[in-house]
Each structure stands twice: as structure tokens, then as C-alpha cells.
N, C-alpha and C positions, 0 to 999 in steps of 0.2 A: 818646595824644592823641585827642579828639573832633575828628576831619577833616570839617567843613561847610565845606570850601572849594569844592567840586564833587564833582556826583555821577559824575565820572571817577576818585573815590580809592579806590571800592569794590573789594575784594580777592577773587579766586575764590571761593568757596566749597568746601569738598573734596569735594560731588556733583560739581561744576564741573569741580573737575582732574582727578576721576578719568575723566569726559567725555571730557578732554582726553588723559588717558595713555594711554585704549583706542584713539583714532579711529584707524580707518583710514583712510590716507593714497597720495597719489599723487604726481604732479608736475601743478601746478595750472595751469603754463606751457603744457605740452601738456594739460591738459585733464580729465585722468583724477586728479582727488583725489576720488575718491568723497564722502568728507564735505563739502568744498567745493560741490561739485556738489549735493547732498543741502539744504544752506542755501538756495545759489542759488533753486532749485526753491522750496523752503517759502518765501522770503518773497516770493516773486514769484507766489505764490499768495496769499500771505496781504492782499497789497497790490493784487492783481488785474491783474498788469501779465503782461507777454506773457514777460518776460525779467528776470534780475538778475544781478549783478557785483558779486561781494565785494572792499573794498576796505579797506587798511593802516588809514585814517584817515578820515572824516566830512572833512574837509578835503579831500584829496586825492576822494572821491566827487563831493561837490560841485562840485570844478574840471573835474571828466572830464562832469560831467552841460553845466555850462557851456559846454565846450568842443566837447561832441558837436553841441548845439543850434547853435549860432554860428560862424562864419566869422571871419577876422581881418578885421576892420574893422566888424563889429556892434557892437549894441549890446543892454543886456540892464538893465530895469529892476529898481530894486531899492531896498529902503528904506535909509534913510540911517545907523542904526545895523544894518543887519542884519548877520548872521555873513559872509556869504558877499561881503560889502563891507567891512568894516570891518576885518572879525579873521583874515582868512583871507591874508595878505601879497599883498594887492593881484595874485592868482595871475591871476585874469581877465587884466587888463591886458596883467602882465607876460611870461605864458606863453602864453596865447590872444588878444592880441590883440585883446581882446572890450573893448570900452566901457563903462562903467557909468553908468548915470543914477541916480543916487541923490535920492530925492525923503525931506520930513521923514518921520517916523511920531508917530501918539499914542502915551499910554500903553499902550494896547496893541497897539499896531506896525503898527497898520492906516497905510496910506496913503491921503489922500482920492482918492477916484475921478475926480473933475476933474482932478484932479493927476495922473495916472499915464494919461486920456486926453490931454491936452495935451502930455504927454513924447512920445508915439508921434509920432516922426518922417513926414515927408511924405516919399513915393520919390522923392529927389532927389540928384543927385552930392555936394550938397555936403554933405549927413547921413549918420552911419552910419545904419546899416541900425537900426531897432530889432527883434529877432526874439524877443526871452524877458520875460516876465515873468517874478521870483522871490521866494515868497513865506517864512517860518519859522514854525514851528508844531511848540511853545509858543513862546508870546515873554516873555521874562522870567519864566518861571511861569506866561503866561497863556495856555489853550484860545484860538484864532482864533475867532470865532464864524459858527457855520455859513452864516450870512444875508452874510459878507462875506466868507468866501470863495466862494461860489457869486456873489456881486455881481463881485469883479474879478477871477475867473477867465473868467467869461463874457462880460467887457468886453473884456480881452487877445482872445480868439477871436475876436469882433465883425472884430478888426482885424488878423487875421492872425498873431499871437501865440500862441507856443507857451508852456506854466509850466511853472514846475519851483516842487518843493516840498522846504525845507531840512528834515527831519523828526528833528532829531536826536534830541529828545524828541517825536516822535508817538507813544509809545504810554502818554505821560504824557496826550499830551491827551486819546487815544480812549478812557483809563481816567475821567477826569476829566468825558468825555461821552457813555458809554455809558449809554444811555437802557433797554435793555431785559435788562442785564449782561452783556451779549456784548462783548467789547472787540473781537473781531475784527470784528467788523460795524460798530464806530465806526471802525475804522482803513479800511476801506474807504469809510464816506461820507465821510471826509476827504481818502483818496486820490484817490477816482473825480473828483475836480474836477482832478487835474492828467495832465500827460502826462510827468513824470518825478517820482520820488522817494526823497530818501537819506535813508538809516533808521541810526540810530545805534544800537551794542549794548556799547558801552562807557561807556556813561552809565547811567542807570536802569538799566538790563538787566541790566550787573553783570560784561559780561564784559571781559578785558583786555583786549582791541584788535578796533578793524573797526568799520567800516560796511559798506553795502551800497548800490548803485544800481538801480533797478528803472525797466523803465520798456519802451516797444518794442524787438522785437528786433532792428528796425534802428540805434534809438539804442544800445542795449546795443553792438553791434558797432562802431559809434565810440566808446564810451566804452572797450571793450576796447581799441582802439590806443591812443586816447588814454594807459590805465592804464598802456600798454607805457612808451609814451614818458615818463614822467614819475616811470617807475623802481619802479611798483607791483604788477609780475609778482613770486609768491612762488611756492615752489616746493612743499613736504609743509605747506601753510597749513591742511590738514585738522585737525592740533592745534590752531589759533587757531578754525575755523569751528565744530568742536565746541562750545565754549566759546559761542558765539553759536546754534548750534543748543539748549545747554543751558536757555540764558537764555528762549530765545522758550517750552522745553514749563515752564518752573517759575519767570519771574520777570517775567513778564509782570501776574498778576492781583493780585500782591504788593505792585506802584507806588500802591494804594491807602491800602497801608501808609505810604508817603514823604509822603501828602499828609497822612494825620492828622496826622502827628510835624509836617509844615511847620503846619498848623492850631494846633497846640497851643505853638508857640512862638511865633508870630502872637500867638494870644490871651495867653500868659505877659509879652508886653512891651506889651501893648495902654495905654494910660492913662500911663505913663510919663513924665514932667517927663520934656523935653528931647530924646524919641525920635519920632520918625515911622516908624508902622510900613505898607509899602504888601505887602501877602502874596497870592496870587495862589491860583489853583485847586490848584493844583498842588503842586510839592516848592521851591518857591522863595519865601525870604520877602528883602525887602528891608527896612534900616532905615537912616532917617536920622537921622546924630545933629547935631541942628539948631543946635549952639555949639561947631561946631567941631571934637570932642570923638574922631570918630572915628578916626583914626588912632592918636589913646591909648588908645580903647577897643579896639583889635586888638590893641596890644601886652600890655593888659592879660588881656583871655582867651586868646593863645600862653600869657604865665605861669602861666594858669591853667588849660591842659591842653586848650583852645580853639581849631582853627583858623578863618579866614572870610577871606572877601576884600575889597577896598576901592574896585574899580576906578569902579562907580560906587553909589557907594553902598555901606554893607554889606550884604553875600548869603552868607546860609546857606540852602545847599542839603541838602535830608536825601534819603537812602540808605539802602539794605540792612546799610549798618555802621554806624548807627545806630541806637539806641533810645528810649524812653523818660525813661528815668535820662540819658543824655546831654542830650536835649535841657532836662529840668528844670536839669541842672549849666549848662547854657550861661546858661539865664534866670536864673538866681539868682547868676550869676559879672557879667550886664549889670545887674540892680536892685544889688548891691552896688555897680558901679561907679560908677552913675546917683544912687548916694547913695539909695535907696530900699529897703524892707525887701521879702525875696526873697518872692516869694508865688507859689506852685504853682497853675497855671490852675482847678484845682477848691476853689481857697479855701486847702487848705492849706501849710504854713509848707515850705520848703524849705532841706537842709542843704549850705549853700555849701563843703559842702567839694572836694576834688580828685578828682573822677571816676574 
């Protein structure tokens, strides 16, 4: 199967496992997993933060960053589709306590700035507290732009506001906005506007499992209780950090690659009777099939060796286990369906057979 359902399906690589067969390992409870410790270090360097905390999930990161910043009975702004409100089982709330003010977003997930000053609560008994702003980056495929993240991180601080940055593709975006080809140096001007951030390595990056929290090494120290409590202490995780140490020295400058493949099926479905195509900087194209059409159009390319998702919209996401030839099989499996003759983004003819 060509798996564009997310870029969570990507399979180790066998540099990757054998990464992972060698590392040396500890007990990561007590402290001493070398390789664990060795991640820690590299990405909280690389992101410029004082400290960092390997964690099971991007989920579970996000809640221990949430939880560290806020008190039970705060409150913590945040956009109305974002991950860390919507998709994340309402953990804030129900685990921490923590309120959410969820305001609309555009199409690309900004929230207006009136909008997110007018949320901040006035110190009064009868308001939570507001104490976090929390921003994601990418948002649906799309780079934040720099001009608006420096705009409402520096509005939150005006008002006593700490941010946290959901980064589980940041190194799509700092690949996507590296101005002088250093990606590392993109991943820093996008961090340095926040005061926490969880970096995902199971997405793009390629490896099986983990996120990571970066951020002060006082917040690090509540986000480590937090981890305790919420059942995220592992024990010899140095195999799984490997595997995220792997990713950051070798697949890092390679996300350039997800974004041409997302370009190139972008433009193969471009002009299409009956699709709307919205594709993004990045490794994420959306399409809408505008008569209804989509949910047979999924079942159609599953039979045709095709996966993708439907939740809003259709999204294919491309990865390190995809290629070229996959993504022409995808376009030429959706113009047969679309009733249209299959045409290969550089003009030529493409053969719809089974990839």
C-alpha cells in the first residue's frame, strides 16, 4: 500500500534499527540512560532551551508542558481547531485542571490579535487565571509566519503570559523557512519567540515513537513530575532515543524531499473538474471533492493500493516511504476516478496501473 495517511506510518529505516540495536542503555527513571540523556542534551541545544524531556508521545509532551506552566483552575489560550485542544482527549481539562479558551483560527491557524487580547482575563476571583498562550507550527501544512509569531508571542508577554509552542512538525517548517540553508538556525528563530517547546520525531523525522519537551530547567523539573504522574517514566528508552538521535544527524535536511513529492501532487490534481486543491509549504496537500464524492473517492484508491484520510477533508501527507512513482500512482488512481485522463505534472501520460 502507498500509506499517505500520515507522516506517523514511516517505518525505521535499517541505519535507524541498527542505531537502535547498538545504543547504549540505562534506567532512564534513575537518570542514567546515556543515550536518552545524549537526545535530551542535542535537542535542547538545538532549540536553544536550558533543558529537555524525552517523552512516549507528542501528546503526552504537550500535556506535561501544559501542566507545568498552569495551576488547576488556569486557563491557557488556544486556537479552536488546534492539536493540543481538539485532538489531544480534552487532557488539559480533565487531567490538569487547566481551562481552555479556545478562540476561531484562519486558514492558517493564526488567531486574530484582538481576539486573544480580549480573552486575557482581568485578576479577578471570579476568572480563571489566564497564564499560557499556545501556539502550532505547521498548521495544516502551513509554515507560521514569522511576522505573527513575533506579533502574538510578544502580545501574551505585554500581559504576563507565558507560550508554549506545539512543534510537532517544526522541523518541516524551519526546513520550509530556511533562508540562508541552515535549518538549524530556522528552528531557532522560531523557537526563541517561545518559552516551551515539544518537538515531535515520529512524524517527519521518521522515528518510531517520542517527542521531546524543551524548555527551562525549571519547567523541565515540573514537566518531569508531571511525566511521572501520567505514567511516562520508561525505563532502557535509550533504544527508542536512538532512533530519535538517528533521525535528527540524517533526516532532518531530507524533509525537503516530502515537500517536493507534496508539490508535485498539488500540481498533478491542479485544474481537476470537481476537486479543490488547498497544498501548503510543506508535506501536506488537502483536497476537496466539491460533489460529495469523497468518501468514495477513499474507498476507491484503499482498492487501488492508496491510503489517505477524510477527517477534514482529504489529506495526503508525504514521507520518507514515499516516492515519486507512488505519488504519480496516487494522481492518476484520482483523475481516473474524477473521470479525467491521468496526466503526469510534467505533461506526460501516466500508467494507472497498481503501484
Amino acid at each position: 500500500m502507498i500509506d499517505l495517511r500520515s507522516d506517523t506510518v514511516t517505518q525505521p529505516t535499517e541505519a535507524m534499527r541498527m542505531a537502535m540495536l547498538n545504543a547504549p542503555v540505562g534506567d532512564d527513571v534513575f537518570g542514567d540512560d546515556p543515550t536518552v540523556n545524549a537526545l535530551q542534551d542535542r535537542i535542547a541545544q538545538i532549540t536553544g532551551k536550558e533543558s529537555a524531556l524525552f517523552m512516549p508521545s507528542g501528546t503526552q509532551s504537550n500535556l506535561c508542558a501544559l501542566m507545568a506552566h498552569c495551576e488547576r483552575g488556569d486557563e491557557y489560550i488556544v486556537g479552536q481547531n488546534a492539536h493540543t485542544y481538539r485532538y489531544e482527549g480534552g487532557g488539559a481539562a480533565v487531567l490538569g485542571s487547566i481551562q481552555p479558551q479556545p478562540l476561531s483560527q484562519n486558514l492558517q491557524g493564526e488567531m486574530a490579535l484582538a481576539e486573544i487580547a480580549a480573552a486575557i482575563k482581568p485578576i479577578d476571583c471570579h476568572f480563571a487565571r489566564t497564564r499560557l498562550l499556545a501556539l502550532e507550527n505547521t498548521w495544516n501544512g502551513h509554515p507560521m509566519s514569522k511576522a505573527y509569531l513575533a506579533q502574538t508571542t510578544g502580545l501574551a508577554r505585554q500581559h504576563g503570559l507565558a507560550v508554549h509552542l506545539d512543534g510537532a512538525r517544526l522541523f518541516n517548517a524551519a526546513v520550509a523557512q530556511a533562508e540562508d540553508g541552515t535549518v538549524m538556525a530556522s528552528v531557532r528563530r522560531i523557537v526563541d519567540h517561545f518559552d516551551s517547546v515539544s518537538v515531535c520525531f515520529s512524524k517527519g523525522l521518521g522515528a518510531p515513537v517520542g517527542s521531546a519537551l524543551c524548555g527551562s530547567s525549571e519547567l523541565i523539573a515540573k514537566a518531569l513530575r508531571w511525566r511521572k504522574v501520567l505514567g511516562g517514566g520508561l525505563r532502557q528508552s535509550g533504544i527508542l532515543a536512538a532512533a530519535a538521535l538517528h533521525a535528527l544527524d540524517h533526516h532532518v535536511d531530507r524533509l525537503a524531499d516530502d515537500h517536493t513529492l507534496a508539490q508535485r501532487l498539488a500540481q498533478g490534481l491542479q485544474g481537476v473538474p470537481g476537486l479543490s486543491v488547498r497544498s501548503a509549504q510543506t508535506n501536506i496537500v488537502f483536497v476537496d471533492v466539491i460533489d460529495g464524492r469523497g468518501p468514495a473517492l477513499l474507498d476507491d484508491l484503499r482498492a487501488h493500493g492508496v491510503l489517505a484520510t477524510g477527517l477534514i477533508g482529504l489529506r495526503f501527507v508525504t514521507h520518507l516511504g514515499v516516492d515519486a512513482a507512488a505519488i504519480d500512482h496516487a494522481v492518476s488512481c484520482i483523475h481516473r476516478f474524477m473521470g479525467q485522463p491521468s496526466v503526469h505534472p510534467n505533461g506526460a501520460s501516466v500508467n494507472a496501473g497498481i503501484y
